[in-house]
N, C-alpha and C positions, 0 to 999 in steps of 0.2 A: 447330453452334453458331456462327451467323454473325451474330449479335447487335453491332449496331454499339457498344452500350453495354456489351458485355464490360467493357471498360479501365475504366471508370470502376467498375462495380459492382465488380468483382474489390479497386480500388485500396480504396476505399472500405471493404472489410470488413477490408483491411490496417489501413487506418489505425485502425478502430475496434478492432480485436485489439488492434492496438501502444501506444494509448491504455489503455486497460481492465488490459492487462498493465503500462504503467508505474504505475496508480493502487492497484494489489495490492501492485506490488514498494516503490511509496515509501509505503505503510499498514505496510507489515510491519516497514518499515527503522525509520520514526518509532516503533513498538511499544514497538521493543527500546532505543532511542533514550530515551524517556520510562520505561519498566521499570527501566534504569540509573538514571536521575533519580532516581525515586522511593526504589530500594534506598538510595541516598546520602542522601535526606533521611530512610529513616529509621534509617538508621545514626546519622545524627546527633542524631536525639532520642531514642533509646533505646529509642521505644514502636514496636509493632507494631501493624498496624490490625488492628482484630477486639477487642483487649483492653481493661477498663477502664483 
């Protein structure tokens, strides 16, 4: 494997891993992020969604 474009293919699928894996890991963070918000907004109006 004496590919002069080793380096680059190889770096290249790094970086698209490392990209891909920070847009799962900051999706997941915001989740919980906004999950939190919303328990707080409806704690404070009392109503639950789903209900009349």
């Amino acid at each position: 494997m004496s590919d002069p474009h080793l380096g680059f293919i190889v770096a290249s699928y790094a970086i698209g891993f490392v990209v891909v894996a920070g847009l799962i890991v900051w999706t997941v963070l915001d989740h919980r992020v906004q999950a939190r918000a919303l328990e707080r907004l409806e704690a404070r109006s009392g109503r639950r969604r789903g209900r009349p």
